[in-house]
Backbone as JSON Lines, residues from 0, in Angstrom:
{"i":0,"aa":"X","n":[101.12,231.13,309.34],"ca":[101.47,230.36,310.53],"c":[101.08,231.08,311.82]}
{"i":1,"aa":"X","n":[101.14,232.45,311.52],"ca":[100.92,233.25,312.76],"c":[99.2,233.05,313.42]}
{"i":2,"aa":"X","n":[98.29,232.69,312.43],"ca":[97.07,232.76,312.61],"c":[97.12,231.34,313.25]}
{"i":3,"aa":"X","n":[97.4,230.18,312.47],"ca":[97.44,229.15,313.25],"c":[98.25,228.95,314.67]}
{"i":4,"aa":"X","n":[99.01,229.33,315.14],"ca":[99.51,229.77,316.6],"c":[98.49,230.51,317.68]}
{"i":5,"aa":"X","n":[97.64,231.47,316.83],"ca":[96.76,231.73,317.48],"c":[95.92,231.21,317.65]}
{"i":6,"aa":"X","n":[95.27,230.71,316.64],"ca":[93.84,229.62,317.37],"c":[94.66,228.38,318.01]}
{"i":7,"aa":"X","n":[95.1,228.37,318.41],"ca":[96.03,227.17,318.58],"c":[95.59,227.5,320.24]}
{"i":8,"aa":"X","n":[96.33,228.46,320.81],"ca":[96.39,229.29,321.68],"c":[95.01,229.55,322.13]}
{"i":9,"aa":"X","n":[94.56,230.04,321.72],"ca":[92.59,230.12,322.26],"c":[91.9,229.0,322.44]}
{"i":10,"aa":"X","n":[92.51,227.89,321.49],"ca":[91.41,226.78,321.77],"c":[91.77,226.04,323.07]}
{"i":11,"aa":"X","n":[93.46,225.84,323.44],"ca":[94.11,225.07,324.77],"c":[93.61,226.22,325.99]}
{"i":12,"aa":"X","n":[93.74,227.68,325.69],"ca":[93.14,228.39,326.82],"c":[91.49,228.74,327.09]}
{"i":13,"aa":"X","n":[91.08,228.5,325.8],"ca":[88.91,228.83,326.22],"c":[88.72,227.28,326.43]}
{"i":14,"aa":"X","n":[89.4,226.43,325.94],"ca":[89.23,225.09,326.18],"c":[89.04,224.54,327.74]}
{"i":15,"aa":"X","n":[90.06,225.13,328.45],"ca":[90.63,224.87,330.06],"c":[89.62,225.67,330.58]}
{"i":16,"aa":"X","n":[89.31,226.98,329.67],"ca":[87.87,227.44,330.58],"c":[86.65,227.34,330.57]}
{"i":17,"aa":"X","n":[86.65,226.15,329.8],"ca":[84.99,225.54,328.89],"c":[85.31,224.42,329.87]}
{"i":18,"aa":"X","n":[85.79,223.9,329.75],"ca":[86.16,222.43,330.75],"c":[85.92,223.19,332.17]}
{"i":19,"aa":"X","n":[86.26,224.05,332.8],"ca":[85.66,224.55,334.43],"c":[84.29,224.63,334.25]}
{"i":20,"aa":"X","n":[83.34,224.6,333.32],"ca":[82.02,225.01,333.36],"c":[81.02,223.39,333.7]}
{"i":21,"aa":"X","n":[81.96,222.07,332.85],"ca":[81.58,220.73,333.08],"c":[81.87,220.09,334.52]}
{"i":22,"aa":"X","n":[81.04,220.62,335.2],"ca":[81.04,220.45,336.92],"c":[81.39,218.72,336.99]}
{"i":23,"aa":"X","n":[80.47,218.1,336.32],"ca":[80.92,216.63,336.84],"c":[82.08,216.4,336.16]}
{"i":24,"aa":"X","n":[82.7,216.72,335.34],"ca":[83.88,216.03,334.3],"c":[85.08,216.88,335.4]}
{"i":25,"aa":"X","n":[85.09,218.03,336.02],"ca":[86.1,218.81,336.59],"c":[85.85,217.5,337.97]}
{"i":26,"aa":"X","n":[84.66,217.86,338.32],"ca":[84.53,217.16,340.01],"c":[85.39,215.82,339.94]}
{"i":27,"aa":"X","n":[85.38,214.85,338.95],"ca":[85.91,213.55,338.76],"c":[87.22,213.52,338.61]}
{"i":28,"aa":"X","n":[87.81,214.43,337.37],"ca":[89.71,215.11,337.07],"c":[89.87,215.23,338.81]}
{"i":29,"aa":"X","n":[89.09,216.28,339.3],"ca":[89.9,216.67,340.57],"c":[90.06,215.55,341.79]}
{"i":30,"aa":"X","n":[89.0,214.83,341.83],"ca":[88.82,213.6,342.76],"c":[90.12,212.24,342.26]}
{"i":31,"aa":"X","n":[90.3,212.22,340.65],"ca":[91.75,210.93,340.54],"c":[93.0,212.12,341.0]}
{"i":32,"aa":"X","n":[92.85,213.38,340.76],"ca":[94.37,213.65,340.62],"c":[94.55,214.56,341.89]}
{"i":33,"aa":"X","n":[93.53,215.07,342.41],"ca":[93.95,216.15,343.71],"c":[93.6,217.32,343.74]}
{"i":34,"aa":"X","n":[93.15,218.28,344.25],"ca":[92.77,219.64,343.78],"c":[93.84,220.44,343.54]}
{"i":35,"aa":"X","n":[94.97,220.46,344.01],"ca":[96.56,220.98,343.99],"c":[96.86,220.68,342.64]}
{"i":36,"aa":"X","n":[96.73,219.12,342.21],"ca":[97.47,219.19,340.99],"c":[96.57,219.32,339.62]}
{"i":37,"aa":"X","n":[95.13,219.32,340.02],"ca":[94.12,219.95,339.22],"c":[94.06,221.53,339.03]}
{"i":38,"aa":"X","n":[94.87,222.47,339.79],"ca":[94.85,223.76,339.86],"c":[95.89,224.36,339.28]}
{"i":39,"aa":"X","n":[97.36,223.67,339.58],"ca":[98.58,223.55,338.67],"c":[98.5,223.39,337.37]}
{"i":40,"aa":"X","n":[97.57,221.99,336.96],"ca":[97.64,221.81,335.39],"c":[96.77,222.75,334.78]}
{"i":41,"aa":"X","n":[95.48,223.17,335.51],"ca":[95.05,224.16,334.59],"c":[95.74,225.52,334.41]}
{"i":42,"aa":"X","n":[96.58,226.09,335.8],"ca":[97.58,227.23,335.4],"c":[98.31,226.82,334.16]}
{"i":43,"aa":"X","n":[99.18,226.06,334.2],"ca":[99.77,225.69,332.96],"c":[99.28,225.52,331.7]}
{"i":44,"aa":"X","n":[97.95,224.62,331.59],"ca":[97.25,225.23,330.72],"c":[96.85,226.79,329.56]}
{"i":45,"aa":"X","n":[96.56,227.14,331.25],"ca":[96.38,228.68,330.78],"c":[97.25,229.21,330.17]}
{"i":46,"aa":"X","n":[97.98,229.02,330.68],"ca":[99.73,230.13,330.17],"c":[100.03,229.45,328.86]}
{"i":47,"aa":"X","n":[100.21,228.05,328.8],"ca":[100.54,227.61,327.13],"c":[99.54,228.31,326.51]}
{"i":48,"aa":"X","n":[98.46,228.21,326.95],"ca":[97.59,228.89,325.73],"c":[97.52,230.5,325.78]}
{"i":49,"aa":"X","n":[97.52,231.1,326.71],"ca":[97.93,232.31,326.18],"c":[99.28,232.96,325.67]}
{"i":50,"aa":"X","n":[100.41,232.28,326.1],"ca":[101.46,232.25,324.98],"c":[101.52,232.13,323.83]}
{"i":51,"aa":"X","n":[101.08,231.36,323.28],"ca":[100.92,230.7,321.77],"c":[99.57,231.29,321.19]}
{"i":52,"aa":"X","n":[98.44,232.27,322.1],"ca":[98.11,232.84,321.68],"c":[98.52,234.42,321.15]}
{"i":53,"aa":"X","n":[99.47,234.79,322.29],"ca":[100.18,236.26,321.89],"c":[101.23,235.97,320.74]}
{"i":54,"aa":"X","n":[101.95,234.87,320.63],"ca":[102.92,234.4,319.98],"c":[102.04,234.64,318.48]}
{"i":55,"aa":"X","n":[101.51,234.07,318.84],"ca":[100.97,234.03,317.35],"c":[99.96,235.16,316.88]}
{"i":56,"aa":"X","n":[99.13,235.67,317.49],"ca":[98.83,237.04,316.86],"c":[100.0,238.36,316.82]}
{"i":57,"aa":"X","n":[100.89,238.13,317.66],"ca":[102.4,239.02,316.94],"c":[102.45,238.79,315.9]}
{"i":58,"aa":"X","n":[102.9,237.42,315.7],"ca":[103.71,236.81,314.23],"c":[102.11,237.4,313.07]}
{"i":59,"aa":"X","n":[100.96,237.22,313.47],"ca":[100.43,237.4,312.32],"c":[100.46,239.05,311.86]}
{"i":60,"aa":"X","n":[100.48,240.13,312.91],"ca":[100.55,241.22,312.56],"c":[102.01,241.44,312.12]}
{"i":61,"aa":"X","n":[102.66,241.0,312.42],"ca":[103.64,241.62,311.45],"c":[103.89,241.17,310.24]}
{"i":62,"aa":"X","n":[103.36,239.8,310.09],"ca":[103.37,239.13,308.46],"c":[102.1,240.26,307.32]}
{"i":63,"aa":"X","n":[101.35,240.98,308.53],"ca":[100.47,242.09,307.98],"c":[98.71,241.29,307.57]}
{"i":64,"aa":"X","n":[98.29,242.21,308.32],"ca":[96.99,241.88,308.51],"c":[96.01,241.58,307.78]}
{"i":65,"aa":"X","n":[95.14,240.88,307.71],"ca":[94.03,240.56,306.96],"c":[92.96,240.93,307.1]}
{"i":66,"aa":"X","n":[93.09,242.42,306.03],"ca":[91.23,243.0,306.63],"c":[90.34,242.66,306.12]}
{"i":67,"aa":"X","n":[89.1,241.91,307.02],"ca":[87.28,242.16,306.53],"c":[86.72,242.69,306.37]}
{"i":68,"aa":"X","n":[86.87,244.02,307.49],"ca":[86.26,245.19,307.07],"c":[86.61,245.83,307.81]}
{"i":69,"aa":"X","n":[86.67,247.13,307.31],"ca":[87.55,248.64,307.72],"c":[86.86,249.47,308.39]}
{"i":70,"aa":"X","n":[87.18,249.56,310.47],"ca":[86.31,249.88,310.92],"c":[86.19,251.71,310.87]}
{"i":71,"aa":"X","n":[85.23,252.59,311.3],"ca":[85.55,253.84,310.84],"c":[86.62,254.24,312.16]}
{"i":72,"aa":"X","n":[87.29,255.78,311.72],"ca":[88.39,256.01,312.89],"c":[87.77,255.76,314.43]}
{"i":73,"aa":"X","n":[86.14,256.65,314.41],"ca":[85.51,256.97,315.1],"c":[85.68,255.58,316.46]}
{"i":74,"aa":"X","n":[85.26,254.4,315.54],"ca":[85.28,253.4,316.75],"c":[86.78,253.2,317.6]}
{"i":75,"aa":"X","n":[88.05,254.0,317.41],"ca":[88.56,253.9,318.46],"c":[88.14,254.48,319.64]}
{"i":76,"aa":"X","n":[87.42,255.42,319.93],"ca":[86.95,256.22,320.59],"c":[86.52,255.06,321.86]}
{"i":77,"aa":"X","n":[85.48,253.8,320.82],"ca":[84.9,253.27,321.84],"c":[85.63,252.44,322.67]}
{"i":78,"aa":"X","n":[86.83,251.7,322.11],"ca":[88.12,251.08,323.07],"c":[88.18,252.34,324.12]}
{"i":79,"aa":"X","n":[88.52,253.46,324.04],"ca":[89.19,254.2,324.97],"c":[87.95,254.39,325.75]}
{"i":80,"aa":"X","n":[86.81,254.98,325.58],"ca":[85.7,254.65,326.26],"c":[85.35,254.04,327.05]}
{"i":81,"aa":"X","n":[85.56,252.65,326.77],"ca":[84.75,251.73,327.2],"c":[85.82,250.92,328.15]}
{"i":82,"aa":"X","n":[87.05,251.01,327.82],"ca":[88.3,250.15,329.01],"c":[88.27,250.83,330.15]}
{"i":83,"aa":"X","n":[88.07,252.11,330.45],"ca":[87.76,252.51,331.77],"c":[86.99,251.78,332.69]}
{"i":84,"aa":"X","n":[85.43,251.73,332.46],"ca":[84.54,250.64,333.36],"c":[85.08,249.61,333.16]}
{"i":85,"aa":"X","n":[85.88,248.74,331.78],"ca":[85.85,247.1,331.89],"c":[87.13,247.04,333.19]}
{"i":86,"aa":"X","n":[87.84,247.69,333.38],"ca":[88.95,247.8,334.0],"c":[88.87,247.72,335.39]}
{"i":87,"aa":"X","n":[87.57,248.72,335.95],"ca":[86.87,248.9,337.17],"c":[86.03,247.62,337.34]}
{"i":88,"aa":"X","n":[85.55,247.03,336.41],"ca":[84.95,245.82,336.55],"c":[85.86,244.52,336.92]}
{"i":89,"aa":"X","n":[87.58,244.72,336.43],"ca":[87.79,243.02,336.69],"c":[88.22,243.67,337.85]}
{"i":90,"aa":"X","n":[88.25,244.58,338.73],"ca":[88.99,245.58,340.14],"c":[87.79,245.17,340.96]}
{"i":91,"aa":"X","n":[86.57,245.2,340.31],"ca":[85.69,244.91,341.5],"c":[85.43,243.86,341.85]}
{"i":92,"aa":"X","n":[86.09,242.74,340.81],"ca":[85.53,241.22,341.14],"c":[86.46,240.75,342.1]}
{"i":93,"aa":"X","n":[87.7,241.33,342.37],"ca":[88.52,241.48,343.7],"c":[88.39,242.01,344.72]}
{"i":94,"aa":"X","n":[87.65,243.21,344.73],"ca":[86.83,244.02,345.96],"c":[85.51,244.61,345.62]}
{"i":95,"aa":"X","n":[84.71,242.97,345.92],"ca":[83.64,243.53,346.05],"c":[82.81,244.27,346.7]}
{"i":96,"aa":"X","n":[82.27,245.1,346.01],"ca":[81.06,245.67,346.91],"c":[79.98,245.96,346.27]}
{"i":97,"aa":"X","n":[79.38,247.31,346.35],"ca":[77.88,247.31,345.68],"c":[78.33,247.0,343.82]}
{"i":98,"aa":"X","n":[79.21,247.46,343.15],"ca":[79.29,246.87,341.97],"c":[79.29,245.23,342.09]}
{"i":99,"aa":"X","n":[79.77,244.59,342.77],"ca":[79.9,243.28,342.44],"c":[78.28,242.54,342.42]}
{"i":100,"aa":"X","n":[77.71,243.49,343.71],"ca":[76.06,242.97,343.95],"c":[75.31,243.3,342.77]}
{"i":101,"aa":"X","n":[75.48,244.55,341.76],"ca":[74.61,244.55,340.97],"c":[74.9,243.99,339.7]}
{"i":102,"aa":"X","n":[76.3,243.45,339.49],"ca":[76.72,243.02,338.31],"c":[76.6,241.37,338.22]}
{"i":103,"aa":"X","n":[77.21,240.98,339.81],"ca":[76.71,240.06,340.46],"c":[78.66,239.04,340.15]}
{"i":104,"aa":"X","n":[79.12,238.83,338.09],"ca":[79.96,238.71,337.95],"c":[80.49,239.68,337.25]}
{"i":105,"aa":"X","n":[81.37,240.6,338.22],"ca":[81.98,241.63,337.45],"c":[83.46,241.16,336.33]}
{"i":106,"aa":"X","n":[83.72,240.24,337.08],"ca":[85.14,239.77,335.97],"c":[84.26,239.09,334.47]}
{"i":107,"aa":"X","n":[83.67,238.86,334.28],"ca":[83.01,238.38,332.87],"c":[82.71,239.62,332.61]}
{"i":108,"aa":"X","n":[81.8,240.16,333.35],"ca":[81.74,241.59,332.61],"c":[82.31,242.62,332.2]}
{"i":109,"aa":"X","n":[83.48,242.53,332.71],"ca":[85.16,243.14,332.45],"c":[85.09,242.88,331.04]}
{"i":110,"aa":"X","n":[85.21,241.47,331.02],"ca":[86.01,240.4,329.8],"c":[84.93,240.75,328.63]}
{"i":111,"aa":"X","n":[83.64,240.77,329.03],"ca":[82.78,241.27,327.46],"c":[83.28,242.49,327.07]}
{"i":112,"aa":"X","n":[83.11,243.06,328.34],"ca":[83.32,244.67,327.52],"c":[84.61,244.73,326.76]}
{"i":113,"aa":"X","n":[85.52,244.18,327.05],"ca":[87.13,244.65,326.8],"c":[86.91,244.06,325.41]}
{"i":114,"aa":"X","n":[86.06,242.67,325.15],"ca":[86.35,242.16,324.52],"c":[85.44,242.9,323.13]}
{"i":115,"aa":"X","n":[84.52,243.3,323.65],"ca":[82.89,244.22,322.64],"c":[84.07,245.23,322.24]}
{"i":116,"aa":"X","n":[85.16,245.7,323.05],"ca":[85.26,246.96,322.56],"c":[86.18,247.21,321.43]}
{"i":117,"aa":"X","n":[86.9,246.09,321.75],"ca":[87.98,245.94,320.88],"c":[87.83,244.85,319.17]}
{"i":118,"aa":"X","n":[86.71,244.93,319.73],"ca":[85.95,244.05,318.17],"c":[85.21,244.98,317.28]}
{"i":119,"aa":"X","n":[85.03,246.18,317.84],"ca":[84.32,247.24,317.1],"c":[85.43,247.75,316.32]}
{"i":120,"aa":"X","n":[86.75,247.55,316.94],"ca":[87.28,248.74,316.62],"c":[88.63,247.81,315.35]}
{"i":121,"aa":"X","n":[88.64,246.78,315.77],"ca":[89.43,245.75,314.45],"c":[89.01,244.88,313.82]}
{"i":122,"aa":"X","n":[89.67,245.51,312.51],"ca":[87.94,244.65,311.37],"c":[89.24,243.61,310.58]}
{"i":123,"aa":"X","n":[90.41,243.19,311.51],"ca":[91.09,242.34,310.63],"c":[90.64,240.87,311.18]}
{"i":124,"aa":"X","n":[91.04,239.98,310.4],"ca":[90.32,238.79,310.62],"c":[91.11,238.18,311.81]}
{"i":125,"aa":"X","n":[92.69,237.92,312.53],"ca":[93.47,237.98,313.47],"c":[92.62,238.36,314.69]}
{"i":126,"aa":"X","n":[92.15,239.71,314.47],"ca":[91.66,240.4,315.52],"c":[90.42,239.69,315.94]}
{"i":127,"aa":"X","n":[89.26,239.71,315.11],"ca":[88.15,239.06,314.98],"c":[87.94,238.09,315.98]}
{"i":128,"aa":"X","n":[88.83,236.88,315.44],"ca":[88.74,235.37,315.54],"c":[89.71,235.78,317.42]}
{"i":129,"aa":"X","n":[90.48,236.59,317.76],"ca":[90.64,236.83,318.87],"c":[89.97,237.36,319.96]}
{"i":130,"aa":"X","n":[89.6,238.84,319.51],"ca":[88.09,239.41,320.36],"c":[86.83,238.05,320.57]}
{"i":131,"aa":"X","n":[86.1,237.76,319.01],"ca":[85.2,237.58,318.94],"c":[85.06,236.21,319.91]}
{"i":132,"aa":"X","n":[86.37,235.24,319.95],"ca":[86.04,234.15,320.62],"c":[86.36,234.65,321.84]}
{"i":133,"aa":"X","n":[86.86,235.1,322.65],"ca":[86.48,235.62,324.23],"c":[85.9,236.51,324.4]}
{"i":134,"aa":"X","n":[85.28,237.03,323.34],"ca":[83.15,237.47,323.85],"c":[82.59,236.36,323.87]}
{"i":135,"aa":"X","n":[82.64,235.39,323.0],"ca":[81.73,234.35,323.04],"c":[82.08,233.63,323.77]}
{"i":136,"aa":"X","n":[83.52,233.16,324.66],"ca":[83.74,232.52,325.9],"c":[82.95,233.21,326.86]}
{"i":137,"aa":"X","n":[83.16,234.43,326.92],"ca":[82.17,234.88,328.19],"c":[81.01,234.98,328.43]}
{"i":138,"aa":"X","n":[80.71,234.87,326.91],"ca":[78.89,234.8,327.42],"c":[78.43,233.87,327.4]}
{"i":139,"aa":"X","n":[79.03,232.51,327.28],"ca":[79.01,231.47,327.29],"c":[79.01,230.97,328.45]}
{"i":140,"aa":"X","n":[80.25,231.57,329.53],"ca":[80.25,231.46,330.56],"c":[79.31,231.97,331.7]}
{"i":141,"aa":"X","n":[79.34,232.67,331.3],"ca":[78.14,233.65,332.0],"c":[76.54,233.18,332.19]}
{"i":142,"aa":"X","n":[76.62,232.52,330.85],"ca":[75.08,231.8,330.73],"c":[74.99,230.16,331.75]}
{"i":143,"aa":"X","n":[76.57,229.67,331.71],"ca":[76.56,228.45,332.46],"c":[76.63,228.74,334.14]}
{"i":144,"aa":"X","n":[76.97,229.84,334.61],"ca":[77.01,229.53,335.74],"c":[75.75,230.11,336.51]}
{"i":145,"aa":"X","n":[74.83,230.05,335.49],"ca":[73.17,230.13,335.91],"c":[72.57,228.85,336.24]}
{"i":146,"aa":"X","n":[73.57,227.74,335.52],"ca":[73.03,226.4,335.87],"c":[73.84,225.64,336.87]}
{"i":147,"aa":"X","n":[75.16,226.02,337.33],"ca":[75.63,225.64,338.47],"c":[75.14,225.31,339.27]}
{"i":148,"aa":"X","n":[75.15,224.34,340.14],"ca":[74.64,223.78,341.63],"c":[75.86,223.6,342.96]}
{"i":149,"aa":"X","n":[77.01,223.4,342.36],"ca":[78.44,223.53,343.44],"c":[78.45,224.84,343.75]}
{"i":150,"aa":"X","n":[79.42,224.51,344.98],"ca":[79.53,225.63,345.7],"c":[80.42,226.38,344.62]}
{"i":151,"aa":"X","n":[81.73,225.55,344.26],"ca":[82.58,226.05,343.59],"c":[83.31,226.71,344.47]}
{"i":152,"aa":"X","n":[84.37,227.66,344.12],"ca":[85.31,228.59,345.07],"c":[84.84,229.11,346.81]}
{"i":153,"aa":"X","n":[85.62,229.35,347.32],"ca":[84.72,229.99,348.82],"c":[84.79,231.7,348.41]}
{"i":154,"aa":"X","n":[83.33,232.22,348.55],"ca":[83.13,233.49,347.76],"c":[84.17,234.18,348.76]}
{"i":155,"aa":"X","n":[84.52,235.7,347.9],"ca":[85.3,236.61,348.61],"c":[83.99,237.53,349.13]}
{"i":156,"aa":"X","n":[84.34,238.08,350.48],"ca":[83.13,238.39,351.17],"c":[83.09,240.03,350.67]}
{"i":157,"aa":"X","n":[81.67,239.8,350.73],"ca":[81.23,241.36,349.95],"c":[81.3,242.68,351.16]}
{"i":158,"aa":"X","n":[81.78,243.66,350.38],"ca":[82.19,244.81,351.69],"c":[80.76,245.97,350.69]}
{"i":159,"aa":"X","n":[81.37,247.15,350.77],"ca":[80.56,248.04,350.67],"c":[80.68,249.3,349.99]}
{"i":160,"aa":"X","n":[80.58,250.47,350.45],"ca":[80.87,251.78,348.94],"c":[82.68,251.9,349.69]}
{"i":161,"aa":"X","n":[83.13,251.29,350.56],"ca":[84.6,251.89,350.41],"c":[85.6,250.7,349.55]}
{"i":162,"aa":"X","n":[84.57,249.04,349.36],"ca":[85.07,248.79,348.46],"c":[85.59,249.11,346.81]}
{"i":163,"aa":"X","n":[83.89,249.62,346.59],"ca":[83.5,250.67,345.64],"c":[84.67,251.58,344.68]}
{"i":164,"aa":"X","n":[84.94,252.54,345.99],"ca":[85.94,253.06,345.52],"c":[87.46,252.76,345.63]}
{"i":165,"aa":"X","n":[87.5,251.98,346.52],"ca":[89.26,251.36,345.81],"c":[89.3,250.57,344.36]}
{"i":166,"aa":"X","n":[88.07,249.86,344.24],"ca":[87.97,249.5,343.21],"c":[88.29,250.46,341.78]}
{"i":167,"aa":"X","n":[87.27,251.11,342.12],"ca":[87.24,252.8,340.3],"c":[88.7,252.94,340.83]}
{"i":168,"aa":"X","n":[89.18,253.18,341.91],"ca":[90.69,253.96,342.13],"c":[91.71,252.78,341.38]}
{"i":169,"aa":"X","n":[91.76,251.38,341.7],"ca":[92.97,250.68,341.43],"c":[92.14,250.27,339.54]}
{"i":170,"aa":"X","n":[91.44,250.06,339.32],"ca":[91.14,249.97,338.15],"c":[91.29,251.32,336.89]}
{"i":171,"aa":"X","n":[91.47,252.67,337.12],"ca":[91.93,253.52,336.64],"c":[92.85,252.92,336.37]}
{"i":172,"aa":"X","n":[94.17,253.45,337.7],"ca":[95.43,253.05,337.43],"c":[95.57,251.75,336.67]}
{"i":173,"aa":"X","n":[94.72,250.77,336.55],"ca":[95.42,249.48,335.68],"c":[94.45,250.39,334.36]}
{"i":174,"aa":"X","n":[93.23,250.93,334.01],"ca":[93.15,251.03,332.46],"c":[94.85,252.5,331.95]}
{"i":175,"aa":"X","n":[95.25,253.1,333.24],"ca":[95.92,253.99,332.57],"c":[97.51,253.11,332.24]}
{"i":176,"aa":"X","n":[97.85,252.28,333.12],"ca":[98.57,251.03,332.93],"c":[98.55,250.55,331.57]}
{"i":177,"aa":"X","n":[97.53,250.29,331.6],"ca":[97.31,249.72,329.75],"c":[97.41,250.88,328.84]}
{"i":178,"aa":"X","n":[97.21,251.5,329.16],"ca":[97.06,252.59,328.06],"c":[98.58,253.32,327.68]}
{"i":179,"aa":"X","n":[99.44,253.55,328.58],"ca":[100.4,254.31,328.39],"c":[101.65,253.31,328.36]}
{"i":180,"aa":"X","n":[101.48,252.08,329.56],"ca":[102.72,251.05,329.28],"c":[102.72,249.79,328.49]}
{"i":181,"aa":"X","n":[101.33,248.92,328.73],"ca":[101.37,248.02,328.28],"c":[101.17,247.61,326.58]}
{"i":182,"aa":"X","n":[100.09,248.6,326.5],"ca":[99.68,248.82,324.69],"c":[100.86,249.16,324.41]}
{"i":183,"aa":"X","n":[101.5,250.71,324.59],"ca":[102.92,250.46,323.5],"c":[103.94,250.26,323.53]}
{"i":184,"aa":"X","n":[104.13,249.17,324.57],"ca":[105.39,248.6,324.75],"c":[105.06,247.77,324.78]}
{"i":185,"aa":"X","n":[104.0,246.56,325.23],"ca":[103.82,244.9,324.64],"c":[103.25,244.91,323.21]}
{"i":186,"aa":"X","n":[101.81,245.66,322.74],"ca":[101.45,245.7,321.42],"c":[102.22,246.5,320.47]}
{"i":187,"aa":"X","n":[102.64,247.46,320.58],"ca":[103.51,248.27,319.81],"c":[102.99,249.42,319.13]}
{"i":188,"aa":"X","n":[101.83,249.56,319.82],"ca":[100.8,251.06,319.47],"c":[100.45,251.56,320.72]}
{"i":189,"aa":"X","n":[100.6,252.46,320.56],"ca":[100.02,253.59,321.67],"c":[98.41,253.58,321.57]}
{"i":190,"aa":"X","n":[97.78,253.04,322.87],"ca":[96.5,253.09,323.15],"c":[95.62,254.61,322.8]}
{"i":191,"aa":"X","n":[96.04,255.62,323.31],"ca":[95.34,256.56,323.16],"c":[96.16,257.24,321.96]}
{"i":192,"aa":"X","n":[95.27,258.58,321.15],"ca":[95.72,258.99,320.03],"c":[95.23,258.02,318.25]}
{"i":193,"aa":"X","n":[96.08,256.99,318.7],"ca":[95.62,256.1,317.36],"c":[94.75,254.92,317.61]}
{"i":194,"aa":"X","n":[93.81,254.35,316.18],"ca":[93.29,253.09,316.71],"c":[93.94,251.98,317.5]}
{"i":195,"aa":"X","n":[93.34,251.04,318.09],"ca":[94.2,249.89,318.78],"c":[94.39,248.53,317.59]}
{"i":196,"aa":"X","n":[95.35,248.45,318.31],"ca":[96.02,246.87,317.89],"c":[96.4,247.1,315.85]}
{"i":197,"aa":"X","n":[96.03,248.14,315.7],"ca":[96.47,248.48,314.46],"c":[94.65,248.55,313.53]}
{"i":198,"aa":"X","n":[94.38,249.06,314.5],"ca":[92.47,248.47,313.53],"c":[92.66,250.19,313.0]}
């Protein structure tokens, strides 16, 4: 049941973010109902589905995991590795500056990496079907908003290297955030030391 809670959960939340990519089908929702209450329902959206997505990959790890394949220790290394930049990346898509210009979208590129990294490193099928579909939301995404023609959002205006570095500075503190509070006190493993999420 726990697995089904989870895709349950991914499909109402990559769903709400596959639906922002259909410019005319969003432009039309927002034109009968309002942009206020088009912005509301997709928050809500979001949150049912990432509820019922955490809900349910809990419930499946503790009913005990289903491995595909057993990744070596080594690839925890690359979670701990690699959440540093993804971390600095969703920091810069809030203050941009020269990272945002060369990445261009640093919050997708956050979201691959976090998501690449943590798929190396859990070879249970829970994990998989979780990583693997928000890598493939993002590059999915990533590939559509090459074909965009709306303005879409009003951009946040690009600053420069002192954005730069508040960025690496407040994105540390959120990968050390994750690492010391949120991993083992929401997941129930300590980020650094052992593999993640139980891989």
């Amino acid at each position: 049941m726990g697995l089904f809670f989870e895709i349950l959960g991914l499909v109402i939340f990559l769903g709400a973010h596959v639906f922002v990519s259909m410019r005319d089908r969003r432009a039309k929702l927002i034109a009968r109902i309002g942009e206020g209450s088009y912005k509301g329902l997709f928050s809500l959206v979001s949150i049912v589905g990432i509820v019922l997505a955490g809900y349910g990959f809990a419930w499946y790890r503790d009913a005990g995991l289903i491995p595909i394949w057993y990744p070596p220790a080594w690839t925890h290394q690359i979670v701990v590795g690699l959440m540093w930049p993804a971390c600095i990346m969703v920091a810069a898509a809030y203050l941009p500056g020269n990272i945002k210009r060369t990445l261009k979208h640093p919050l997708l590129a956050g979201v691959k990496t976090w998501a690449f990294a943590h798929l190396c490193a859990n070879g249970d099928l829970g994990g998989i079907i979780l990583f693997g579909s928000i890598l493939a939301w993002a590059v999915y995404d990533r590939i559509t908003l090459k074909r965009r023609d709306d303005p879409g959002a009003p951009p946040i205006p690009v600053g420069g290297a002192t954005n730069d570095i508040i960025a690496i500075v407040v994105g540390t503190i959120l990968y050390l955030a994750l690492g010391f509070v949120f991993h083992p006190v929401v997941i129930g493993l300590p980020a650094f030391g052992t593999p993640a999420l139980g891989g």
